[in-house]
Backbone as a ProteinNet text record, in pm:
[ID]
protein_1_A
[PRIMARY]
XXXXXXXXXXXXXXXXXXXXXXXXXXXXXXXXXXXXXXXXXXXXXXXXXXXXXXXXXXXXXXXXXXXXXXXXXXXXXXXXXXXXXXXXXXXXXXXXXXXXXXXXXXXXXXXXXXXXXXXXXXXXXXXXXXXXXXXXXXXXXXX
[TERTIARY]
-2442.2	-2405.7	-2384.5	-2253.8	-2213	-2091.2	-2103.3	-2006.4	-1870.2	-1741.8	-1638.4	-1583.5	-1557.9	-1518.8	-1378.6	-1279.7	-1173.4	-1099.9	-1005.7	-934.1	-883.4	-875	-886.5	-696.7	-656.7	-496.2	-466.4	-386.8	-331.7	-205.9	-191.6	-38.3	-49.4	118.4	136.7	200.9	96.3	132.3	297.6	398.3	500.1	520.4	459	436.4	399.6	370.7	315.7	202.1	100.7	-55.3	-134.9	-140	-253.3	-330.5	-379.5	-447.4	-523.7	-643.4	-690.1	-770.4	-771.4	-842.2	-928.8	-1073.9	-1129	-1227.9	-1320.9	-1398.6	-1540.8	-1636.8	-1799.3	-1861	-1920.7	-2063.4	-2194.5	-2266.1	-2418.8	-2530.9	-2631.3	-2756	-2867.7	-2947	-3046	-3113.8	-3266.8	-3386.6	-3470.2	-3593.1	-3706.6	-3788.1	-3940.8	-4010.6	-4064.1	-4026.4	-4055.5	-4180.2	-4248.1	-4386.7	-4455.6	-4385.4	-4454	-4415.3	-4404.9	-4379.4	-4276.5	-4141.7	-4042.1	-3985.5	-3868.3	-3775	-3676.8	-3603.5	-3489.7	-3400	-3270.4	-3190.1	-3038	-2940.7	-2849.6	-2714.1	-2584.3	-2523.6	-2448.6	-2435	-2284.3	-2199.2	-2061.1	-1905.5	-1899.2	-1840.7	-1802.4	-1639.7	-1567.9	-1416.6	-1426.9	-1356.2	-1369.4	-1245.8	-1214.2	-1084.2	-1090.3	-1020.9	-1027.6	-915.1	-897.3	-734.1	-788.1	-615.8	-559.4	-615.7	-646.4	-710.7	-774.1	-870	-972.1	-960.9	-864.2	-751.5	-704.2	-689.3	-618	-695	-782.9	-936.4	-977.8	-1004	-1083.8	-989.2	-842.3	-790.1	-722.4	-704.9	-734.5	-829.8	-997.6	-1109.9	-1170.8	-1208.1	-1234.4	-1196.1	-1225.3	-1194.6	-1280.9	-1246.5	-1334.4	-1453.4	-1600.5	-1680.3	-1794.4	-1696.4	-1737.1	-1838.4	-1896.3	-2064.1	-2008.8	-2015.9	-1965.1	-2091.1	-2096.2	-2148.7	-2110.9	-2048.5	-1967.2	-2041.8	-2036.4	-2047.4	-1982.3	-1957.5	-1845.6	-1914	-1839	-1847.3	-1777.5	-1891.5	-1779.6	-1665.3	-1615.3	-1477	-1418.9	-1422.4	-1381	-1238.6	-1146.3	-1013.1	-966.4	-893.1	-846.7	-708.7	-673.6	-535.9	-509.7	-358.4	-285.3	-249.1	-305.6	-255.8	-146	-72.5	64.5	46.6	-44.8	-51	-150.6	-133.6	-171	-298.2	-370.8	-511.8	-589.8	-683.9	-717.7	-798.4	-794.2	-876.5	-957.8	-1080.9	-1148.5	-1181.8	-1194.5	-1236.6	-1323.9	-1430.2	-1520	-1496.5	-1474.6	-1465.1	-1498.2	-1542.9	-1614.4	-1491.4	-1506.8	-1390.6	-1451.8	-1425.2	-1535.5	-1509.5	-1588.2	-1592.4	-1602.1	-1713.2	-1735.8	-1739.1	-1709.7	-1735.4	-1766.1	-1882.1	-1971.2	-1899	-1858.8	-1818.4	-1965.9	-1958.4	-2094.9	-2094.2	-2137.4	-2139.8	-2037.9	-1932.3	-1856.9	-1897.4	-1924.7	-1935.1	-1847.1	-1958.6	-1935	-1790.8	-1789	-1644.3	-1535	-1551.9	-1407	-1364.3	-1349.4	-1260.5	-1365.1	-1455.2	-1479.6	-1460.8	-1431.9	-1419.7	-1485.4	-1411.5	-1444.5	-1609.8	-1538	-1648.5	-1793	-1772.9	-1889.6	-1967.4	-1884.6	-1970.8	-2000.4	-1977.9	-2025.5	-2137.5	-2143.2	-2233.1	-2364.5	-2308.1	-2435.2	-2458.1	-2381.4	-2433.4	-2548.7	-2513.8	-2636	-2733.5	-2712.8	-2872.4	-2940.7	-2927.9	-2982.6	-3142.5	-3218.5	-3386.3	-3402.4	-3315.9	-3343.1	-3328.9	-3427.2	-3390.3	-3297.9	-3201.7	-3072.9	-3085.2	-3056.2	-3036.6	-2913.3	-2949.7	-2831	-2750.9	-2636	-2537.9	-2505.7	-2518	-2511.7	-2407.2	-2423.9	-2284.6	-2202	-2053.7	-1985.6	-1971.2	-1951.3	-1874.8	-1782.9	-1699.6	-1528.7	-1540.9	-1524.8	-1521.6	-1373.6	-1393.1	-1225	-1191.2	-1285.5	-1240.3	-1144.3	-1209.8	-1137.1	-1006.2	-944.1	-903.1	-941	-965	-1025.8	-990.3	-1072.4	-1010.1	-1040.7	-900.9	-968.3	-1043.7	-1098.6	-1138.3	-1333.9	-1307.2	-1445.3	-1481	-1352.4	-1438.3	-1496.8	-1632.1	-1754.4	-1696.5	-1542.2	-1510.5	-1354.8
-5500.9	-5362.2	-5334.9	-5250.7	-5235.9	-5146.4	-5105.5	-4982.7	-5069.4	-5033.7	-5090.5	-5025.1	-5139.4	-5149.3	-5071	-5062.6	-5048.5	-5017.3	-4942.3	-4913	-5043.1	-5034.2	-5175	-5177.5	-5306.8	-5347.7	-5417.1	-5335.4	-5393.4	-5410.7	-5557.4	-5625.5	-5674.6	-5718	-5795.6	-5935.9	-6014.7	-6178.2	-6182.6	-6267.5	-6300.5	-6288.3	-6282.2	-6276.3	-6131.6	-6002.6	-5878.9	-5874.7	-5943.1	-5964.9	-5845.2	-5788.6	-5692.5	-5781.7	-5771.4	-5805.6	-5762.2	-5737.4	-5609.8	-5714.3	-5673.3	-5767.3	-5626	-5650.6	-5564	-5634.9	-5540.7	-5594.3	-5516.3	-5586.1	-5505.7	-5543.5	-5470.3	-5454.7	-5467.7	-5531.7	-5571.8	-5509.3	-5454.2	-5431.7	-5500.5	-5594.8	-5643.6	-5554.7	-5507.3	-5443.5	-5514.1	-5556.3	-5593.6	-5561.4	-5632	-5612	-5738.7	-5756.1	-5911	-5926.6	-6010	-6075.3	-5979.3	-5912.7	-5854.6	-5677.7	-5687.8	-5515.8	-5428.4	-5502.3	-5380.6	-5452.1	-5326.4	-5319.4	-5394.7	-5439.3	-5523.9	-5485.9	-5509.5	-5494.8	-5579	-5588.8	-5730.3	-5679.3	-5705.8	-5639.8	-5781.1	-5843.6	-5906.2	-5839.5	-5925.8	-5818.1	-5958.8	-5947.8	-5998	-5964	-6065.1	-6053.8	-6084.2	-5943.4	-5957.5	-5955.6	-6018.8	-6057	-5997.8	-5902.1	-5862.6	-5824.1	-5894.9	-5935.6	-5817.2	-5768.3	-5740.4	-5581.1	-5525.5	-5384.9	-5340	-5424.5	-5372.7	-5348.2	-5441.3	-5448.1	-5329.7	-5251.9	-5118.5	-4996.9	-5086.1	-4917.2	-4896.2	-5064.9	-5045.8	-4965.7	-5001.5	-4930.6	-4789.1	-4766	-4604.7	-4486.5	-4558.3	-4497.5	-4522.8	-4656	-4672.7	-4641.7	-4613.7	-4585.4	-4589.9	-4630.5	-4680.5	-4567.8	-4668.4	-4613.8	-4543.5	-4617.6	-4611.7	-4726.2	-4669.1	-4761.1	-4784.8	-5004.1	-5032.2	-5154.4	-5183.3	-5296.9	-5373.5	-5555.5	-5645.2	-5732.4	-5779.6	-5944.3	-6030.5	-6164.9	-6265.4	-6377.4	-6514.2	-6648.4	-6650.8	-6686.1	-6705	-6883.6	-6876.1	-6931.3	-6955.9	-7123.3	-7109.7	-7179.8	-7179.3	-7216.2	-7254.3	-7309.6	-7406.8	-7381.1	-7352.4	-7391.3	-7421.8	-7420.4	-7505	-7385.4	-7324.9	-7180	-7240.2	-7109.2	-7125.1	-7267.7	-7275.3	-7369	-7537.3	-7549.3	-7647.9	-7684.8	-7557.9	-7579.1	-7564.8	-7633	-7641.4	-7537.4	-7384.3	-7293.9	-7266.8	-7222.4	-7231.6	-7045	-7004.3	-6885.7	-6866.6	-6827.9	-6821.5	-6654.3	-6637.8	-6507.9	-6510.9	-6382.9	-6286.3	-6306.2	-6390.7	-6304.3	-6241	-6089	-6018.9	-6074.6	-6045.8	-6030.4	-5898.5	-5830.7	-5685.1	-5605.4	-5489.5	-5425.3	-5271.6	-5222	-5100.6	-4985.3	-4883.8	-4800.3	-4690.6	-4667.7	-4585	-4416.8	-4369.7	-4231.9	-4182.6	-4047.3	-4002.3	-3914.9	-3868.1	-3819.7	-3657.4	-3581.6	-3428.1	-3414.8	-3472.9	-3474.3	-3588	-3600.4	-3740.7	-3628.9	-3484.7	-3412.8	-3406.9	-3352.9	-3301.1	-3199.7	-3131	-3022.3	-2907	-2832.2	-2657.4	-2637.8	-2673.4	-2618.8	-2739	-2890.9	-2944.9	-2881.7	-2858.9	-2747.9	-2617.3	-2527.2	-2410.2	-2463.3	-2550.9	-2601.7	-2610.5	-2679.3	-2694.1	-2627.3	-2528.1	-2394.3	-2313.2	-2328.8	-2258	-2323.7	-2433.6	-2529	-2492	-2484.7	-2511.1	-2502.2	-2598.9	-2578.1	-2637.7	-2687.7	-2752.8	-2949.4	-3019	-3141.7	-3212.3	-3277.9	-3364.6	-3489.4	-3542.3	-3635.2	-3700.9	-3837.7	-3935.3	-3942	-3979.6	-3953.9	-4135.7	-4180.1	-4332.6	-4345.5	-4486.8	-4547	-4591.6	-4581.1	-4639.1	-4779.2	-4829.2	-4949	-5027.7	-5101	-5129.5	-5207.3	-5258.7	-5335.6	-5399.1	-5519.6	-5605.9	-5586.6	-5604.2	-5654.5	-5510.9	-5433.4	-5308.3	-5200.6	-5129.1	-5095.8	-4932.4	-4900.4	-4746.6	-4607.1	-4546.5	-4380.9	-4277.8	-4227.3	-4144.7	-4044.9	-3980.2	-3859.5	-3912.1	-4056.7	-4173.3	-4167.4	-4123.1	-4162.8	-4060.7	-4093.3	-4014	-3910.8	-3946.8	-3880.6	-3799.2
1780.8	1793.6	1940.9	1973.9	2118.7	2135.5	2246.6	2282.6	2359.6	2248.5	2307.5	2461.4	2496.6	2681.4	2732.5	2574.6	2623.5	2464	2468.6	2350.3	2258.3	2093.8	2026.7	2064.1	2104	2080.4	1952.8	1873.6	1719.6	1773.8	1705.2	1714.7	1611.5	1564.7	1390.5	1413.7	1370.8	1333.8	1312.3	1286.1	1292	1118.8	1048.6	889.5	822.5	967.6	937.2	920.5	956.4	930.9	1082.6	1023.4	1162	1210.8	1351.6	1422.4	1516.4	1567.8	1688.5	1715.6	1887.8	1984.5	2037.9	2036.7	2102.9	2217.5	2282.9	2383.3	2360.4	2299.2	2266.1	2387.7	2450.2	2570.5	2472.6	2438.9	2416.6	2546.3	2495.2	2610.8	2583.7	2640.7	2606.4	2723.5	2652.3	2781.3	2750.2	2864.5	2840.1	2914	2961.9	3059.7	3115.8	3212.6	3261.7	3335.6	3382.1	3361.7	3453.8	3548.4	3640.8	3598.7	3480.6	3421.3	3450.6	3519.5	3520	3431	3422.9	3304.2	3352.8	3257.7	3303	3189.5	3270.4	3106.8	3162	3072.4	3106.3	2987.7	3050.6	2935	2971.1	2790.3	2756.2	2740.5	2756.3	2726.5	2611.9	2497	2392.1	2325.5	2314.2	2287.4	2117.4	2058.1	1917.7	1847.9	1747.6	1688.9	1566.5	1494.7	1404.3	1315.2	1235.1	1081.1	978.2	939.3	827	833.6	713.8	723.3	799.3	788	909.4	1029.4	1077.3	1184.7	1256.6	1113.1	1141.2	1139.7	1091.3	1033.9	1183.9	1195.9	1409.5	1482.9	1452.5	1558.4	1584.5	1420.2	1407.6	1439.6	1403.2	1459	1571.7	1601.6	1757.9	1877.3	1957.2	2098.8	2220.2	2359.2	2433.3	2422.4	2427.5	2425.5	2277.4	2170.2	2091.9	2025	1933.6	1886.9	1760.6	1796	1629.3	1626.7	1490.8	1442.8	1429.6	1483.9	1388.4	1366.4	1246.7	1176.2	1198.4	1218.7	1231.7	1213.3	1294.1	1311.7	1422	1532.5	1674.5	1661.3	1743	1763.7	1883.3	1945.8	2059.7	2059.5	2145.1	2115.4	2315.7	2277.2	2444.1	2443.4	2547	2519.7	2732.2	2765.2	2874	2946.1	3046.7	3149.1	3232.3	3274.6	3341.1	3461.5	3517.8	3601.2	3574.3	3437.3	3390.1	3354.7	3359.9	3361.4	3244.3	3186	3027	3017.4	2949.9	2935.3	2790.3	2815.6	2666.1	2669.6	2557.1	2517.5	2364.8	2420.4	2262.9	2266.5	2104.4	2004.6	1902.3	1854.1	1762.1	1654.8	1552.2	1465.8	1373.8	1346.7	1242.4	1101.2	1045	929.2	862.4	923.2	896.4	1009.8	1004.3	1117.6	1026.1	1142.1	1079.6	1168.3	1144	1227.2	1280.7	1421.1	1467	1414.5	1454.2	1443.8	1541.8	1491	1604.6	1684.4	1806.7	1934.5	1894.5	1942	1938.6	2044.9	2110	2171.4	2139.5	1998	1977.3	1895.9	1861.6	1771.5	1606.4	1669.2	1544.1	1471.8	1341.5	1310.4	1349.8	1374.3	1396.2	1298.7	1119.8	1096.1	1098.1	1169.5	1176.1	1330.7	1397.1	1512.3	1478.7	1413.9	1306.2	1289.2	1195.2	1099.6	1179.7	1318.2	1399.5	1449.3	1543.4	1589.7	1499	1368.6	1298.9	1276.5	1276.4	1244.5	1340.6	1468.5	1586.3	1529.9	1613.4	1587.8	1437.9	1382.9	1261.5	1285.9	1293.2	1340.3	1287.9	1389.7	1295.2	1265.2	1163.7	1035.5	1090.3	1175.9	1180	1026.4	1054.1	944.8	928.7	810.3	790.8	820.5	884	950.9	829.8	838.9	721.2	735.7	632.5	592.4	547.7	678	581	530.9	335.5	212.6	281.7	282.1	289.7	144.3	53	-92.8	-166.8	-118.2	-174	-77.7	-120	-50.5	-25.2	80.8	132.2	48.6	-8.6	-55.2	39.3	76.9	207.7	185.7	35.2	4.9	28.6	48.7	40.3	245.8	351.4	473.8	494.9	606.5	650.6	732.2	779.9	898.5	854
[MASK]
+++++++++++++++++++++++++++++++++++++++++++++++++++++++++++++++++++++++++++++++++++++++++++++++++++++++++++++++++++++++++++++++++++++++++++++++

């Protein structure tokens, strides 16, 4: 789970197959032997086909909190100046979408809604989940 670095890029395979390349930030914190805090962020390159492809890159946006599943994947190939380069990636399998941010456009009446709660404690809203096997009903997203 990690806050993307940078907006997802969808491009289509030569066959029409979606594709989105994103970039997840990881935080590890701890406390090391002598009691301060420490904390350490990975950047992680994530590869993500077909629907989902398009779900990430419709809803995501930098700075947003996702979940992915995968099997990493490293691949080599020959740079402009002959040099043998390797890159390990995330290819998802699943990806969890986070909760959206009072400033990514939420409805009028979900800020209503909260204006009147106020002083009533809030209830994280479950993260959704994109099914590859099925295909999405929009009357079914959280958002």
């Amino acid at each position: 789970m990690g806050r993307l670095t940078a907006d997802p890029q969808l491009r289509a395979t030569a066959t029409g197959q979606s594709v989105a390349t994103l970039s997840l930030a990881t935080n590890r914190v701890w406390t090391d032997k002598t009691g301060a805090r420490r904390e350490e962020v990975e950047y992680h390159n994530i590869v993500v086909w077909g629907k989902q492809a398009e779900v990430a890159n419709q809803f995501l946006t930098k700075g947003s909190l996702a979940f992915v599943e995968g099997r990493m994947q490293t691949r080599s190939w020959q740079d402009k100046q002959g040099q043998q380069r390797k890159s390990t990636e995330v290819i998802a399998e699943r990806i969890q979408l986070g909760p959206r941010s009072a400033h990514s456009g939420a409805a009028p009446a979900q800020t209503n809604r909260d204006e009147a709660n106020q002083g009533v404690p809030h209830v994280a809203e479950e993260i959704p989940v994109v099914d590859l096997d099925q295909e999405p009903k929009t009357e079914e997203l959280p958002f």
